[in-house]
C-alpha positions in Angstrom: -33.8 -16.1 0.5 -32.9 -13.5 2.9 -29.4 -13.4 4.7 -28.5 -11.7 8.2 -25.3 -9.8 8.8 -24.9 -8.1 12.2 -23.9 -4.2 11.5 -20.2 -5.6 12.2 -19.7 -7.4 8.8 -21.4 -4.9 7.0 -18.5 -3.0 5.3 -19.0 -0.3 2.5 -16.6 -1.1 -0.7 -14.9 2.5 -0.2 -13.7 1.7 3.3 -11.9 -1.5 2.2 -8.5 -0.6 0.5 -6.5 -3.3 -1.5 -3.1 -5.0 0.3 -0.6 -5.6 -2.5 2.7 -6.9 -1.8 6.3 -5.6 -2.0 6.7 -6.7 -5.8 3.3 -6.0 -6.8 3.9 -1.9 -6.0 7.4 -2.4 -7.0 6.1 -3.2 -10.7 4.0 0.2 -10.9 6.8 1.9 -9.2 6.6 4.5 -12.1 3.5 5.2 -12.5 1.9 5.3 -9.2 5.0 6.7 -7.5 7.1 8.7 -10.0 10.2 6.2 -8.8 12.2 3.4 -9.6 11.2 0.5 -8.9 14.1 0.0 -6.3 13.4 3.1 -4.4 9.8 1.8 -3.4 11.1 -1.8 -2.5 14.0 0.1 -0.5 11.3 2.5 1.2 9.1 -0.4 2.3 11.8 -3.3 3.3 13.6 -0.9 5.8 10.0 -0.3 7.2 9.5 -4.1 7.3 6.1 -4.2 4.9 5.5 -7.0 3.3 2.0 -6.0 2.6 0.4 -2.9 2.7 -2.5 -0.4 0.8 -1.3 2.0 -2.2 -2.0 5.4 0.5 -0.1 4.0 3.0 2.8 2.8 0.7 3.0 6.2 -0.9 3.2 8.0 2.7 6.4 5.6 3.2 8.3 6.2 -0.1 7.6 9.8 0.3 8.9 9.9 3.6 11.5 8.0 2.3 12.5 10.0 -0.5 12.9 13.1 2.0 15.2 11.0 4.5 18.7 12.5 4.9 21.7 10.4 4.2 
């Protein structure tokens, strides 16, 4: 059995990244980030994420980290 997929759907496994929620990169906080756990729910609530990739959640926490106050 042979299936058809137009060139649209087909989509190498490297170019699709993982969402994971607030809590779910809150929880590896530590280890993916190198902060706590409420520093990376603060970084991505004032940005409004709810869902986002690991790349683009450690661009916000970063950015984040270097914020004046």
């Amino acid at each position: 059995m042979t299936s058809k997929t137009s060139s649209t759907e087909t989509v190498t496994a490297a170019a699709v990244e993982s969402l994971y929620t607030v809590e779910e990169l809150a929880a590896a906080a530590k280890e993916v980030f190198h902060a706590s756990p409420d520093i990376v729910k603060a970084a991505l609530r004032l940005n409004g994420v709810q869902k986002t990739t690991q790349k683009e959640a450690a661009r916000i926490v970063e950015a984040f980290r270097k914020m004046e106050v």
